[in-house]
C-alpha positions as CSV (number, residue, x, y, z in Angstrom):
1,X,-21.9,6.9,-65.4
2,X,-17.7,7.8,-65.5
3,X,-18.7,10.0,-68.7
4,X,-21.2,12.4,-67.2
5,X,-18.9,13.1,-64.0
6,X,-15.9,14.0,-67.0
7,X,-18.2,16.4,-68.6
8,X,-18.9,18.0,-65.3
9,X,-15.3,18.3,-64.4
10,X,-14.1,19.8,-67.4
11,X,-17.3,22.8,-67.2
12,X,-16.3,23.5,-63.7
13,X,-13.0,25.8,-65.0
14,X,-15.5,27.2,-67.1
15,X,-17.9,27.8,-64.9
16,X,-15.3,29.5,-62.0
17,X,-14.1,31.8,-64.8
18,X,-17.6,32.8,-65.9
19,X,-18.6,33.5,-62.2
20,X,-15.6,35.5,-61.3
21,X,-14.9,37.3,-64.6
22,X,-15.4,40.9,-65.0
23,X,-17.3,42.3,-68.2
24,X,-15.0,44.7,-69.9
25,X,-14.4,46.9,-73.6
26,X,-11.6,48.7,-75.3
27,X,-11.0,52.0,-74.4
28,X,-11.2,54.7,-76.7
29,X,-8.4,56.9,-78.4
30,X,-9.2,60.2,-78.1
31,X,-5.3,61.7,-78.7
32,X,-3.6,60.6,-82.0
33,X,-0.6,58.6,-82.4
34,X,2.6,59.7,-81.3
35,X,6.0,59.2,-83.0
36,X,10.1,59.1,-82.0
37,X,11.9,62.3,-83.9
38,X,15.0,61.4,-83.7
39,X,18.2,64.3,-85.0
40,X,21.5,63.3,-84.3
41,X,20.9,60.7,-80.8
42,X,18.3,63.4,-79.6
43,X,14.6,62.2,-79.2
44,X,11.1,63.3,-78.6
45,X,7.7,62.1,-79.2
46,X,5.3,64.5,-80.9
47,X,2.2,63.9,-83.1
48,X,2.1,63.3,-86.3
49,X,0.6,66.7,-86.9
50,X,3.3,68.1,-84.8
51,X,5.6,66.7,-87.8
52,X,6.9,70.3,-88.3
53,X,8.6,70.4,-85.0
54,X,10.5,68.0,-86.0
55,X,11.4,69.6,-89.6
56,X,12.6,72.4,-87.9
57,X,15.0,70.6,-85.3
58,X,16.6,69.3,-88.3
59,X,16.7,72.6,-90.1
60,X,18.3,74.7,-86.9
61,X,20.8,71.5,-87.2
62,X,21.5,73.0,-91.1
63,X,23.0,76.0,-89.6
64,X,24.3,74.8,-86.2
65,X,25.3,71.0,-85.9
66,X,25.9,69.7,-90.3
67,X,29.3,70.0,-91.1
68,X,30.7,72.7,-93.2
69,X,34.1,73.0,-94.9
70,X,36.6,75.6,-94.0
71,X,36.5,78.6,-95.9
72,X,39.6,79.0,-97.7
73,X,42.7,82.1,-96.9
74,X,41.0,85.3,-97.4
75,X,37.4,84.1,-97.7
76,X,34.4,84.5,-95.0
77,X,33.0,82.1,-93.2
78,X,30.1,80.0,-94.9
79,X,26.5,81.5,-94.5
80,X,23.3,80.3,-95.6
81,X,22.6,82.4,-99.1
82,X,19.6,80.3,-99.8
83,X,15.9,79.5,-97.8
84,X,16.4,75.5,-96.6
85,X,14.0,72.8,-98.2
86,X,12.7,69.9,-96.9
87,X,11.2,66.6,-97.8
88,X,9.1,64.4,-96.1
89,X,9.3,61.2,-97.5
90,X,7.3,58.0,-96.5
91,X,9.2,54.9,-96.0
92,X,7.1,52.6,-94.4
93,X,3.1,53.8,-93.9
94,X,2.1,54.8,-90.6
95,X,5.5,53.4,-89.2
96,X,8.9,55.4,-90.3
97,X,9.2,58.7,-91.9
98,X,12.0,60.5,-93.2
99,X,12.5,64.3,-93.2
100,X,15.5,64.9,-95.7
101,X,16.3,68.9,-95.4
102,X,18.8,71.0,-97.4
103,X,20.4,74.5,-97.4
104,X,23.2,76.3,-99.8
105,X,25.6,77.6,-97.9
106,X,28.1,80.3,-99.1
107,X,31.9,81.6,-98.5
108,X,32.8,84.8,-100.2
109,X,36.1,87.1,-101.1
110,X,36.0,90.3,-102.3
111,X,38.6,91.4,-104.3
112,X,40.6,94.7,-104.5
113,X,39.5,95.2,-108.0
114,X,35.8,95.5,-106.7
115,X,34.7,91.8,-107.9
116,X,34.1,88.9,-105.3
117,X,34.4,85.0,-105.2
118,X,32.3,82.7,-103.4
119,X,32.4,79.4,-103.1
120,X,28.7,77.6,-102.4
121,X,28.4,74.3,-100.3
122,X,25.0,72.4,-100.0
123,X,24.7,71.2,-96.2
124,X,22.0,68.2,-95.4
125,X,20.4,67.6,-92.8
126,X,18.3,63.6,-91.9
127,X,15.8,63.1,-89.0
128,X,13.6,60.4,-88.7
129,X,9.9,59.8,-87.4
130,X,9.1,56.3,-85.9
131,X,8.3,54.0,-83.2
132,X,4.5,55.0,-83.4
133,X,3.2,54.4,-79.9
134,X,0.0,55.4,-78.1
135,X,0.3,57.5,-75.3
136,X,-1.5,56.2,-72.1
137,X,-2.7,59.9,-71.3
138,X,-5.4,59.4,-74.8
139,X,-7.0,56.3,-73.8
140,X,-10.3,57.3,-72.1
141,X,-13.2,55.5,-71.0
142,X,-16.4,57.3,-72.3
143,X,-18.9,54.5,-71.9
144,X,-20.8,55.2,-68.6
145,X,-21.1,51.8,-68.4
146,X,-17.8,50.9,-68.2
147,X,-15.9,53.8,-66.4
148,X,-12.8,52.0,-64.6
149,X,-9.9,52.5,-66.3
150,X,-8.0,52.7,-68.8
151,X,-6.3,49.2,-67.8
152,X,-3.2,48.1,-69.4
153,X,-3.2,44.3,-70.5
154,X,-0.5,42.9,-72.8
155,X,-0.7,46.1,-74.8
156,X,-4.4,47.0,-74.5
157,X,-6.3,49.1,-72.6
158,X,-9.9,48.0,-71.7
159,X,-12.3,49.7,-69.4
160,X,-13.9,47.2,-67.1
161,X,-17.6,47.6,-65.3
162,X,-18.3,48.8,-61.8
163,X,-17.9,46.1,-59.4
164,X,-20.1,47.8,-57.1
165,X,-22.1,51.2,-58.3
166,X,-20.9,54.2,-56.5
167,X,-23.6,55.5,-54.3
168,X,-23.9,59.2,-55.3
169,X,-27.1,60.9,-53.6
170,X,-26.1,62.1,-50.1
171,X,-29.4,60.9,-48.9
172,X,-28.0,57.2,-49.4
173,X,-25.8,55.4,-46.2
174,X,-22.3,55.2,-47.2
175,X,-21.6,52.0,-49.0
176,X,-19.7,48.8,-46.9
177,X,-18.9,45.7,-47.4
178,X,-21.9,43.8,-45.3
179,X,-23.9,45.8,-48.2
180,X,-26.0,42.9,-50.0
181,X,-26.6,42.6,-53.9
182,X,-29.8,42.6,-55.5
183,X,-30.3,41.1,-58.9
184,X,-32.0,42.3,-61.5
185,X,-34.0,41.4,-64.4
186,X,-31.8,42.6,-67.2
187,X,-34.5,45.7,-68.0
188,X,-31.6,48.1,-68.0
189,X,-29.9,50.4,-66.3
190,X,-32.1,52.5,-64.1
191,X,-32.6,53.7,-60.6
192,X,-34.2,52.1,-57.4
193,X,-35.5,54.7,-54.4
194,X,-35.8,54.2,-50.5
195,X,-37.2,56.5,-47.7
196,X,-34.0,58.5,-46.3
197,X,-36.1,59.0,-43.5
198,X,-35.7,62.7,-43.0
199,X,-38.4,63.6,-46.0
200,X,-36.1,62.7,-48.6
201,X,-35.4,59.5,-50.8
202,X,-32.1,57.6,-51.3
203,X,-32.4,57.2,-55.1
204,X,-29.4,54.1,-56.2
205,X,-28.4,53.6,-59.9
206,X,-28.2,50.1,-60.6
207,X,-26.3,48.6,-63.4
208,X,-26.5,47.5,-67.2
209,X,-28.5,44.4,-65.5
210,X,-30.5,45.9,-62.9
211,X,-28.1,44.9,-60.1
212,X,-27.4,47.0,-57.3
213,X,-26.4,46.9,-53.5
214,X,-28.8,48.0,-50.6
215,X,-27.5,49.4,-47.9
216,X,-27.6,47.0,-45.1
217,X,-29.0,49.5,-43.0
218,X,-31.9,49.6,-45.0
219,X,-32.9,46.2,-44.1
220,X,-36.2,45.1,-45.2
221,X,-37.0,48.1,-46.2
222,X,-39.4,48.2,-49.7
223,X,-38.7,50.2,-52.6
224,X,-40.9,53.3,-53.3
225,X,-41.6,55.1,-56.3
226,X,-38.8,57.3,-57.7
227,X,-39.9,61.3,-56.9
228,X,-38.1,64.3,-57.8
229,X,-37.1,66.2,-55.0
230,X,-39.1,69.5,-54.3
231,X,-38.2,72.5,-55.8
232,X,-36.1,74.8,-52.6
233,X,-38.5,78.1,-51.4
234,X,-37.3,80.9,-53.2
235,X,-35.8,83.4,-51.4
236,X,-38.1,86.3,-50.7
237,X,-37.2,89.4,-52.9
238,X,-35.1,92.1,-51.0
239,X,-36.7,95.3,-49.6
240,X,-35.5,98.3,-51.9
241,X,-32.5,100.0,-50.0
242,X,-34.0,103.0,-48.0
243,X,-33.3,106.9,-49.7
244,X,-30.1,109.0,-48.4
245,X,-31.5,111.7,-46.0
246,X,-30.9,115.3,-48.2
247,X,-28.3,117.6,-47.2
248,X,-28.7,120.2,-45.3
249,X,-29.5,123.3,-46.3
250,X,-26.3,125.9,-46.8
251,X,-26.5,128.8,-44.9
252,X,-27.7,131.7,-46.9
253,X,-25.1,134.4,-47.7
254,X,-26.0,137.9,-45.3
255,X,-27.1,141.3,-47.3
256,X,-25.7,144.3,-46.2
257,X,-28.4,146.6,-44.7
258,X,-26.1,150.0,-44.2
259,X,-27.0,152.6,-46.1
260,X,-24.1,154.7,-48.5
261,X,-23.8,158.4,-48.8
262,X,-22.8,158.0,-52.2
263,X,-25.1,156.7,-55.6
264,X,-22.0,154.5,-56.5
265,X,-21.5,152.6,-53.4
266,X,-25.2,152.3,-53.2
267,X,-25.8,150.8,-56.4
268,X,-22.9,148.5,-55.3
269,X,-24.5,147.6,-52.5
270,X,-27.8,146.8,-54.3
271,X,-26.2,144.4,-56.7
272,X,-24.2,142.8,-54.1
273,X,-27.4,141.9,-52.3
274,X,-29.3,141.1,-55.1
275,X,-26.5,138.3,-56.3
276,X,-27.0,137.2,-52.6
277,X,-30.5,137.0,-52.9
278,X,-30.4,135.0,-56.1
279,X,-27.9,132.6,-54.8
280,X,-30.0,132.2,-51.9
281,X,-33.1,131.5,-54.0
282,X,-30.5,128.7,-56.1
283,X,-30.0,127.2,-53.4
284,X,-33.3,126.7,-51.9
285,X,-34.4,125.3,-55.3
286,X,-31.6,122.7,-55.6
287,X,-32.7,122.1,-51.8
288,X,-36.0,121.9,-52.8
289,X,-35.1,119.3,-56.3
290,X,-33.2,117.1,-53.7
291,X,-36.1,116.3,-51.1
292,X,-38.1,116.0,-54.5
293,X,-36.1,113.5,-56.2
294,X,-36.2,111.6,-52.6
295,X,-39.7,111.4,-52.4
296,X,-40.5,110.0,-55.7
297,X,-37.9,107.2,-54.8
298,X,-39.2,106.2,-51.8
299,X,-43.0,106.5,-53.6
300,X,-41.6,104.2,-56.0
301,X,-40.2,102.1,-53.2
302,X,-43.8,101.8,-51.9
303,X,-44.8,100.4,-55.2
304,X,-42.1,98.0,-55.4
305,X,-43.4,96.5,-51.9
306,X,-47.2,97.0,-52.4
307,X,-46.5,94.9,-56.0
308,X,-44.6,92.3,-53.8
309,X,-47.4,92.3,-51.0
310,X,-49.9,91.9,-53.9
311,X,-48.4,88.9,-55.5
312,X,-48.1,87.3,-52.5
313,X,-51.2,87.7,-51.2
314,X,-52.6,86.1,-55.0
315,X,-50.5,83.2,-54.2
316,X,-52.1,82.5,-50.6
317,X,-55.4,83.0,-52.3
318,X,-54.9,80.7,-54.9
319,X,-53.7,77.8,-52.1
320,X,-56.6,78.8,-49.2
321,X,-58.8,78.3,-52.5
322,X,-57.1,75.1,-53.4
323,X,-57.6,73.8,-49.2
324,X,-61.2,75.0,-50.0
325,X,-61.8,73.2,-52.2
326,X,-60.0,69.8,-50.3
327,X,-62.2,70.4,-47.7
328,X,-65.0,70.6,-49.5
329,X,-64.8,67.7,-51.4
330,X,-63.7,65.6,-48.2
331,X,-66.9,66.6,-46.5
332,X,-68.7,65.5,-49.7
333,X,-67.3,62.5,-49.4
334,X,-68.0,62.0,-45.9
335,X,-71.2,62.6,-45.8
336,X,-71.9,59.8,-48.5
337,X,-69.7,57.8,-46.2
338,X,-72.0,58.4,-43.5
339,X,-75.4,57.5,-45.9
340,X,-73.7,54.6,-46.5
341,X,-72.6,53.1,-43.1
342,X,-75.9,54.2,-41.6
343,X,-77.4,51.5,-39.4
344,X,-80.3,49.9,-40.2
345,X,-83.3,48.7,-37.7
346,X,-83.5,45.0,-37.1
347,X,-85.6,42.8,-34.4
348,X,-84.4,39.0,-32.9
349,X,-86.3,37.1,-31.6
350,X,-85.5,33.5,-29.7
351,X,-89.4,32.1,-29.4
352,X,-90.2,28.4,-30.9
353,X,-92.0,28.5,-34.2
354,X,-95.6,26.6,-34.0
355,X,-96.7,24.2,-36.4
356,X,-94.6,21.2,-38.5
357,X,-92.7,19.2,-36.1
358,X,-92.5,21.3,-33.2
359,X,-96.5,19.9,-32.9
360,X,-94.9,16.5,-33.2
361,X,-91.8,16.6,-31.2
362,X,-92.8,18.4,-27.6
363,X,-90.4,19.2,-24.8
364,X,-91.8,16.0,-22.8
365,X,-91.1,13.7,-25.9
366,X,-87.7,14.6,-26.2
367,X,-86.9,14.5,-22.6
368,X,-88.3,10.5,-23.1
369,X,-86.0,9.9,-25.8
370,X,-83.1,10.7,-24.4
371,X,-83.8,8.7,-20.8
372,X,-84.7,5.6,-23.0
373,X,-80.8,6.2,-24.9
374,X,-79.5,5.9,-21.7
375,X,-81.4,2.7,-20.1
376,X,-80.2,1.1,-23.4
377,X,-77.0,2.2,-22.5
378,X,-76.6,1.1,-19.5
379,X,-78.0,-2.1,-20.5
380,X,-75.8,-2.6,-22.8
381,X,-72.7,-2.3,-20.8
382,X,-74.0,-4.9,-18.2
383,X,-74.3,-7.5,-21.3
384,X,-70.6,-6.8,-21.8
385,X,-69.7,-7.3,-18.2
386,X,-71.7,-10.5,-18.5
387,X,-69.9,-11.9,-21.2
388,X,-66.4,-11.2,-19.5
389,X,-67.9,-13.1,-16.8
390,X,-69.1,-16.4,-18.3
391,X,-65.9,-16.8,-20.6
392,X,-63.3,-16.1,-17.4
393,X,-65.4,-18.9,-15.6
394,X,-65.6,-21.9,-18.2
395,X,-62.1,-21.1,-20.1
396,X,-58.4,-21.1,-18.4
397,X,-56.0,-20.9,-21.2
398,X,-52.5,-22.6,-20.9
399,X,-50.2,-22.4,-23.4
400,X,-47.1,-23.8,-21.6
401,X,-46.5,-27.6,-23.1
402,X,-45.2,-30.8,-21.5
403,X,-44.2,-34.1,-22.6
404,X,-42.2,-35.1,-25.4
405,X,-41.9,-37.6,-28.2
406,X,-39.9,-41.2,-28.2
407,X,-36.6,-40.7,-30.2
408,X,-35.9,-43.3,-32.7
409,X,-32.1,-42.9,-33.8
410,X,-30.2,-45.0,-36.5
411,X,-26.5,-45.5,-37.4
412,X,-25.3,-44.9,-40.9
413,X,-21.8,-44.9,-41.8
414,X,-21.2,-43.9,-38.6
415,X,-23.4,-41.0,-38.2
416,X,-26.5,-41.4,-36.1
417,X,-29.7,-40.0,-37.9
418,X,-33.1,-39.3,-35.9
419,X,-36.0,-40.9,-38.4
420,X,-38.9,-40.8,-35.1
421,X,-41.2,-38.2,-34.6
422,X,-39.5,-36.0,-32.1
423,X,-37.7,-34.3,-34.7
424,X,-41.0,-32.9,-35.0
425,X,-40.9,-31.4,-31.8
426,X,-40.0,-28.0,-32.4
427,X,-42.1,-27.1,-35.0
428,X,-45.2,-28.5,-32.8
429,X,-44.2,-25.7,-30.5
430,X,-44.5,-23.2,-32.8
431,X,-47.9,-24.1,-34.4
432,X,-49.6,-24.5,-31.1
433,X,-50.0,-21.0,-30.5
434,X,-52.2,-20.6,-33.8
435,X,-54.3,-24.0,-33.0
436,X,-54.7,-22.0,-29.4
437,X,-55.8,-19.5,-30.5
438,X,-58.3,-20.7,-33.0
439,X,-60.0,-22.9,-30.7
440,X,-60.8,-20.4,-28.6
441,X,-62.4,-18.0,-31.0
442,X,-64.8,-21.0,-32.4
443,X,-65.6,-21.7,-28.5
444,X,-66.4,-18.3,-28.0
445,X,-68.7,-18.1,-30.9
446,X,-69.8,-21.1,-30.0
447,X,-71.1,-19.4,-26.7
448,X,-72.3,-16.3,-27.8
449,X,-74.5,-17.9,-31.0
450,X,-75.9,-20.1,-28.0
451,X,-76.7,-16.8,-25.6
452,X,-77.6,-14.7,-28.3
């Protein structure tokens, strides 16, 4: 039995782990990764595609950090007469890189007989790429399933499950800890719905098992089938903004009614009212063009609204004929409701059939019958009382026992020993009890054979 306690012992570890463990996965790279440039004791961490960045630290170092011999008496300082070159050289894969540049450098004198001297110098420049590390800023977690983290564990990041779903409808109570868990039957991840109680459902999201918590508030509470919510009312279209009133008329210019003396000053006269007049008349029909254009704007306003009007009155048609038609078939149904539950006529009666045994058995008979059942009865009952009688009078029972029994005692080796018959004795007192008794039963069937 020790062996099956062991086994149980050793599973409990097991078993603790198991209960209390959280299911997690890796998390997902989505960055690249990154590696230590490193130029004389200066560092960064860049990408490998970013490997140009550090090429070109290294070749700014060509012109501004290498070392570069003196130039010698009455030649210029060395300058870079050639384009730099670099290599990029793989030492160990995916690990350490080495970026090997180099640029010729020149120092030149020019001499008095118009030819020059220079004297070239190669200058090199080494920077290295390694370390390769991933960045804590590209692990994601893209699985819905498992959206906390990244976590950091020896090295690895993992993205571990919900311990509890967060509860995202704002129809749903906020989430506590009295909130109990439901289990579920490993069907999936899906979504469980409760009356909100103001029209609306609180729709939960279990998890990958089916699991969720219920608000406590909800307490016993049923499910209901999941429903979309209902699509908001539309807003009603805006009225068409309401025409400008036209400008007012301008004045019209005067005329000048005098009359001239002279032909010239007349005819002046005459064309200075007749530009009036046809300014005037310009006027009017711009005027005129104005209250026109506002018209057929607000005509076409009218339209806008009657079309509006129009549609809206088709879609209270359409729903009085839907109600219509509910009521109708309601009061089709309630009328085979009512041919249905319609009573029907019946009569009871309570008389005594005639014929068969009610012929046999009349009221008198039965009234007999039942007087006869209790003379017998009563009868009976006196017979008892008679018995109890005659056995009290000829029987007195006495089962205490006097007397005793001649002792008979002997010596042996100087021990007495009892060899008469009252070592009997006790044993005669239990037995009597049962003779007693069944002496008394054989007299008292005795009796009753005799009286019977």
């Amino acid at each position: 039995m020790k062996y099956p306690l062991i086994i149980f012992l050793s599973t409990l570890p097991f078993v603790f782990f198991k209960a209390n463990a959280i299911d997690r996965e890796l998390a997902r790279n989505t960055g690249g990764t990154t590696y230590k440039c490193t130029y004389r004791g200066a560092e960064a961490r860049i990408k490998f595609s970013e490997i140009s960045q550090c090429q070109a630290v290294a070749e700014t170092g060509l012109i501004e950090q290498e070392y570069k011999p003196s130039p010698r008496n009455g030649f210029s300082p060395y300058a870079p007469i050639e384009d730099s070159i670099c290599d990029i050289k793989t030492v160990v894969q995916d690990s350490i890189y080495s970026i090997e540049c180099r640029q010729k450098f020149g120092s030149t004198r020019h001499n008095e007989d118009g030819t020059s001297d220079t004297d070239n110098y190669t200058v090199r420049a080494n920077a290295t790429m390694n370390s390769p590390e991933q960045s804590p800023d590209t692990w994601q977690c893209l699985n819905p399933d498992f959206p906390n983290g990244p976590i950091e564990a020896y090295g690895t990041y993992y993205c571990e499950q919900s311990v509890q779903p967060p509860l995202t409808d704002p129809d749903c109570p906020n989430p506590t800890d009295n909130d109990p868990f439901v289990f579920g039957s490993g069907s999936g991840q899906t979504s469980v719905c409760f009356p909100a109680g103001n029209g609306r459902q609180c729709e939960i999201k279990t998890d990958v098992n089916g699991g969720y918590y219920i608000p406590v508030s909800f307490g016993s509470i049923e499910p209901v089938l999941c429903t979309p919510d209902p699509e908001p009312t539309p807003d009603p279209e805006p009225d068409p903004e309401p025409t400008e009133p036209p400008d007012k008329r301008p004045p019209p210019e005067d005329t000048d009614p005098t009359v001239s003396p002279d032909t010239i000053g007349a005819l002046n006269k005459v064309n200075k009212n007749l530009d009036s007049i046809n300014k005037n008349m310009i006027s009017g029909y711009e005027s005129n063009d104005e209250r026109l254009d506002r018209l057929a704007k607000e005509t076409q306003n009218s339209n806008e609204l009657l079309t509006s009007i129009k549609k809206n009155t088709l879609e209270d048609n359409d729903t009085l004929t839907d109600i219509k038609t509910g009521q109708t078939n309601a009061n089709n149904l309630l009328e085979k409701i009512e041919k249905n539950t319609a009573p029907e006529s019946f009569s009871f009666s309570a008389n005594r059939k005639q014929g068969g045994l009610n012929d046999i058995f009349t009221d008198e008979d039965i009234q007999q019958i039942k007087t006869e059942i209790e003379e017998k009865q009563t009868e009976f009952n006196e017979y008892i009382e008679t018995i109890k009688a005659e056995s009290s009078s000829l029987f007195t029972l006495d089962t205490s026992i006097a007397g005793g029994y001649q002792e008979h005692k002997i010596v042996v080796k100087g021990v007495e020993i009892e060899t008469g018959i009252s070592r009997f004795s006790d044993f005669f007192k239990l037995i009597s009890g049962a003779i007693l008794l069944v002496a008394t039963l054989t007299a008292l069937y005795i009796l009753l054979g005799r009286n019977g």
